[in-house]
N, C-alpha and C positions, 0 to 999 in steps of 0.2 A: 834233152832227155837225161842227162846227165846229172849231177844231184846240182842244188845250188853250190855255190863257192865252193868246187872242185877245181883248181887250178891245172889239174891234167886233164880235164874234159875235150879240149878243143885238142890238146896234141894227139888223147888216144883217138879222136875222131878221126883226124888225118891219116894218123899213122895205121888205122883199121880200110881205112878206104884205100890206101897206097898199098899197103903189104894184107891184104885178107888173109891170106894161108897162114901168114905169122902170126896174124893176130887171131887165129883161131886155134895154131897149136899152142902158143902162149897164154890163151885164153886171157887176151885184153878186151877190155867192152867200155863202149861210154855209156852204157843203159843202165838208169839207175832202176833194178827190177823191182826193189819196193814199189817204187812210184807205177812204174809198167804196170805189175799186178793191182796196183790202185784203181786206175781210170780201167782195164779191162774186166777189174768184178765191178763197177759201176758201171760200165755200158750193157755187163750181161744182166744185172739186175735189172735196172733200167728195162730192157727187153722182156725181162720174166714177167715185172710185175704189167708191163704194154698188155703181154699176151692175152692176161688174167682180166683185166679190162677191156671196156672202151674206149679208153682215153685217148685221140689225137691229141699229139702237140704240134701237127708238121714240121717236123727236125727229120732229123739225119735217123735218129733211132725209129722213126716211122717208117721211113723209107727201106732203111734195115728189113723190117718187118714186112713190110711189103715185098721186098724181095725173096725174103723165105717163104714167104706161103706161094706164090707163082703160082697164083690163081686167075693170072690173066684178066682181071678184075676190071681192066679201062680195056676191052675189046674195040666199044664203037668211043673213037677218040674226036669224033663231033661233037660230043658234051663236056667235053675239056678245052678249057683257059690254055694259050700257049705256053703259061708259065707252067703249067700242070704237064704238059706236054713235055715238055723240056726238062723238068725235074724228076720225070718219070725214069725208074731205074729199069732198065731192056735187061735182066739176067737170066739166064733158065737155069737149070740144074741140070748140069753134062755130065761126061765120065771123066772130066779132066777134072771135076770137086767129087768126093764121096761124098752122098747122101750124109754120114756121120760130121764129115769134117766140115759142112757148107754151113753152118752157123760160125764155126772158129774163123774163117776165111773172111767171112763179113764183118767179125767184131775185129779183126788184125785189121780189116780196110776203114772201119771207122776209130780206130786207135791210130794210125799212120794220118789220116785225115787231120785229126786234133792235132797231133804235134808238130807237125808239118806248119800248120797254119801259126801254131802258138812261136813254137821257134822261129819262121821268118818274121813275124812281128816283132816278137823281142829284140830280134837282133836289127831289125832296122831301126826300131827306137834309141837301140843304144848307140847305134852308128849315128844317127843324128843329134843326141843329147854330146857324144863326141866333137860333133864337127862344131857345135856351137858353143862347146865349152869353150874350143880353139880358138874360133873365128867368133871374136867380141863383136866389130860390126856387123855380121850376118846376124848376130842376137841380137842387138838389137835394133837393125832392120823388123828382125820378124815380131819384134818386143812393141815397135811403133805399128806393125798393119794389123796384131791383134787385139792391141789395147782399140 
Protein backbone atom coordinates (compact mmCIF):
# COMPACT_ATOMS: atom_id res chain seq x y z
CA UNK A 1 0.00 0.00 0.00
CA UNK A 2 2.83 1.99 0.21
CA UNK A 3 3.64 4.09 -3.02
CA UNK A 4 5.88 2.25 -5.54
CA UNK A 5 9.82 2.62 -5.25
CA UNK A 6 9.60 3.89 -1.76
CA UNK A 7 12.67 2.31 -0.09
CA UNK A 8 11.26 3.05 3.39
CA UNK A 9 8.09 1.31 2.84
CA UNK A 10 8.77 -2.09 4.30
CA UNK A 11 11.05 -0.62 7.38
CA UNK A 12 7.97 2.03 8.24
CA UNK A 13 5.80 -1.22 7.91
CA UNK A 14 7.75 -3.07 10.71
CA UNK A 15 8.59 -0.37 12.65
CA UNK A 16 4.45 0.69 12.75
CA UNK A 17 3.57 -2.93 13.61
CA UNK A 18 6.47 -3.17 16.37
CA UNK A 19 6.13 0.21 18.08
CA UNK A 20 2.29 1.40 17.20
CA UNK A 21 2.17 4.17 19.89
CA UNK A 22 5.29 5.64 18.25
CA UNK A 23 4.39 5.38 15.20
CA UNK A 24 1.19 7.22 15.82
CA UNK A 25 2.70 9.96 18.02
CA UNK A 26 5.31 10.32 15.31
CA UNK A 27 2.89 10.14 12.83
CA UNK A 28 4.83 7.44 10.54
CA UNK A 29 2.49 5.59 8.00
CA UNK A 30 3.34 3.25 5.08
CA UNK A 31 -0.35 4.06 3.41
CA UNK A 32 0.23 5.75 0.40
CA UNK A 33 -3.31 7.93 0.93
CA UNK A 34 -3.48 9.16 -2.62
CA UNK A 35 -3.78 5.69 -3.68
CA UNK A 36 -6.13 4.59 -0.49
CA UNK A 37 -8.45 7.42 -1.43
CA UNK A 38 -8.23 6.08 -5.20
CA UNK A 39 -9.61 2.49 -4.99
CA UNK A 40 -12.21 3.80 -2.02
CA UNK A 41 -14.00 6.50 -4.28
CA UNK A 42 -13.87 3.71 -6.95
CA UNK A 43 -15.43 0.95 -4.80
CA UNK A 44 -18.15 3.84 -3.52
CA UNK A 45 -18.81 4.84 -7.01
CA UNK A 46 -18.89 1.45 -8.22
CA UNK A 47 -21.72 1.00 -5.49
CA UNK A 48 -23.64 4.40 -6.37
CA UNK A 49 -23.91 3.78 -9.85
CA UNK A 50 -24.90 -0.53 -8.62
CA UNK A 51 -27.70 1.09 -6.72
CA UNK A 52 -28.94 3.28 -9.58
CA UNK A 53 -29.25 0.09 -11.72
CA UNK A 54 -29.79 -3.39 -12.34
CA UNK A 55 -26.63 -4.41 -13.03
CA UNK A 56 -25.24 -7.70 -11.50
CA UNK A 57 -21.66 -8.45 -12.06
CA UNK A 58 -21.50 -11.11 -9.08
CA UNK A 59 -18.22 -9.53 -7.36
CA UNK A 60 -17.49 -8.52 -4.21
CA UNK A 61 -19.33 -4.97 -4.81
CA UNK A 62 -22.68 -7.18 -5.28
CA UNK A 63 -22.33 -8.79 -2.35
CA UNK A 64 -21.44 -5.35 -0.71
CA UNK A 65 -24.82 -4.45 -1.69
CA UNK A 66 -26.47 -7.15 -0.79
CA UNK A 67 -25.27 -6.73 2.55
CA UNK A 68 -26.65 -3.26 2.99
CA UNK A 69 -30.02 -3.52 1.98
CA UNK A 70 -30.49 -6.87 4.53
CA UNK A 71 -33.53 -7.75 3.04
CA UNK A 72 -33.19 -11.31 3.88
CA UNK A 73 -33.69 -11.80 0.29
CA UNK A 74 -32.47 -15.97 0.00
CA UNK A 75 -34.93 -16.82 3.14
CA UNK A 76 -35.85 -20.39 1.59
CA UNK A 77 -32.17 -21.52 0.78
CA UNK A 78 -33.66 -24.75 -1.17
CA UNK A 79 -33.34 -22.65 -4.44
CA UNK A 80 -29.76 -21.94 -3.80
CA UNK A 81 -26.50 -23.60 -5.55
CA UNK A 82 -24.11 -24.52 -2.69
CA UNK A 83 -21.74 -22.09 -4.11
CA UNK A 84 -24.59 -19.30 -3.55
CA UNK A 85 -24.83 -20.70 -0.30
CA UNK A 86 -21.51 -20.16 0.68
CA UNK A 87 -20.93 -16.98 -0.85
CA UNK A 88 -23.66 -15.63 0.73
CA UNK A 89 -22.80 -12.75 3.18
CA UNK A 90 -24.82 -13.64 6.94
CA UNK A 91 -24.50 -9.54 8.19
CA UNK A 92 -27.28 -7.68 10.01
CA UNK A 93 -27.12 -4.32 11.06
CA UNK A 94 -26.45 -4.19 15.02
CA UNK A 95 -25.46 -1.60 17.54
CA UNK A 96 -22.03 -2.39 17.27
CA UNK A 97 -22.09 -0.51 13.23
CA UNK A 98 -24.37 2.76 13.26
CA UNK A 99 -26.83 2.83 10.75
CA UNK A 100 -24.49 6.03 9.30
CA UNK A 101 -21.19 4.30 9.48
CA UNK A 102 -22.47 0.59 7.98
CA UNK A 103 -21.70 1.53 4.25
CA UNK A 104 -17.97 3.09 5.49
CA UNK A 105 -17.39 -0.32 7.43
CA UNK A 106 -18.23 -2.29 4.19
CA UNK A 107 -16.25 -0.31 1.73
CA UNK A 108 -12.89 -0.38 4.46
CA UNK A 109 -13.75 -4.52 4.40
CA UNK A 110 -13.64 -4.44 0.60
CA UNK A 111 -10.55 -2.03 0.38
CA UNK A 112 -8.48 -4.35 3.15
CA UNK A 113 -9.89 -7.33 0.73
CA UNK A 114 -8.02 -5.86 -2.44
CA UNK A 115 -4.81 -5.08 -0.83
CA UNK A 116 -4.45 -7.87 1.24
CA UNK A 117 -4.79 -10.13 -1.79
CA UNK A 118 -2.78 -7.72 -4.37
CA UNK A 119 0.12 -7.46 -1.66
CA UNK A 120 0.55 -11.12 -0.96
CA UNK A 121 0.72 -11.80 -4.68
CA UNK A 122 3.18 -9.40 -5.49
CA UNK A 123 5.30 -10.38 -2.88
CA UNK A 124 5.31 -13.96 -3.66
CA UNK A 125 6.06 -13.31 -7.14
CA UNK A 126 8.93 -11.36 -6.29
CA UNK A 127 10.06 -13.83 -3.85
CA UNK A 128 10.07 -16.43 -6.51
CA UNK A 129 11.39 -14.14 -9.52
CA UNK A 130 14.29 -13.89 -6.41
CA UNK A 131 14.88 -17.35 -5.87
CA UNK A 132 15.30 -18.20 -9.56
CA UNK A 133 17.39 -15.38 -10.34
CA UNK A 134 19.65 -17.16 -7.80
CA UNK A 135 19.05 -20.63 -8.29
CA UNK A 136 20.05 -20.96 -12.27
CA UNK A 137 19.15 -24.64 -12.17
CA UNK A 138 15.91 -24.36 -10.40
CA UNK A 139 15.35 -21.90 -13.87
CA UNK A 140 16.04 -23.77 -15.73
CA UNK A 141 14.33 -26.93 -14.35
CA UNK A 142 11.27 -24.83 -14.47
CA UNK A 143 12.44 -23.19 -18.14
CA UNK A 144 12.49 -27.17 -19.47
CA UNK A 145 8.85 -28.41 -17.79
CA UNK A 146 7.22 -25.13 -19.27
CA UNK A 147 8.68 -25.00 -22.45
Amino acid sequence: MAGAGDPMAIPKFFFSLSFPDLAKKWKVSFINYEAAAFVINAIQQSMRERKGNSVRRNDLVDLLLDAMKDTGRHQDDSELSMFEKDAAIKLTKNAAVPEKDFELVLVSSAYQLFFAGFDTTSTLLAICMHFLAIEQDCQETLYQEVR
